[in-house]
C-alpha angles and dihedrals in degrees: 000000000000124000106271120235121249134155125196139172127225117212108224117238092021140104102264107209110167121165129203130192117211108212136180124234098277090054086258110155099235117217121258102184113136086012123116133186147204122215126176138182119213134171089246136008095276097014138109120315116251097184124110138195116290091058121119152159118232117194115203094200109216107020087057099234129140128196128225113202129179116176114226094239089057091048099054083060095060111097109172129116093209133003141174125238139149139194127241136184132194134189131193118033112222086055102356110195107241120217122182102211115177128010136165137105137325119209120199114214104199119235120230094204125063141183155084124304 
């Protein structure tokens, strides 16, 4: 099955807490337990990585879903206006099995205020 398509913004500055949920063709949520995953952000496909520390993936086993978590701090260090990434899972461990399942485009809407909380 093909990456699905899926565009977000990031606000500048804020928690980023997205969550996805990974479902079969019949909307059935599939189960992620035992599985892990890699997402980056870079300024082009190919190209250098924009992503900090404080970012993260959180699997929630059998309700498919996958969290997406930027930490404010790390996201007041982004400065980008557009920017690639995409999502992938993997299950096993000796030859895990690698699905790429969302990809498309960030944008970064800048923040006017800025400081420490």
């Amino acid at each position: 099955m093909a990456a699905g398509k899926y565009n977000f913004v990031i606000e500048q500055g804020t928690t980023l807490d997205l969550e996805v949920v990974y479902k079969d063709s019949n909307d059935n949520p599939i189960d992620l337990t035992d599985y892990q995953g890699r997402m980056q952000i870079k300024d082009t496909i190919g190209g250098s990585s924009l992503a900090n520390d404080g970012t993260g993936l959180d699997f929630g086993g059998s309700n498919g879903t996958i969290g997406i978590f930027i930490s404010a701090n790390s996201s007041s260090a982004l400065d980008f206006n557009k920017a690639a990434y995409d999502l992938e899972i993997a299950s096993g461990s000796t030859y895990p099995v690698v699905t790429r399942i969302l990809q498309g485009s960030v944008t970064l809407d800048k923040e006017v205020t800025t400081g420490e909380y």
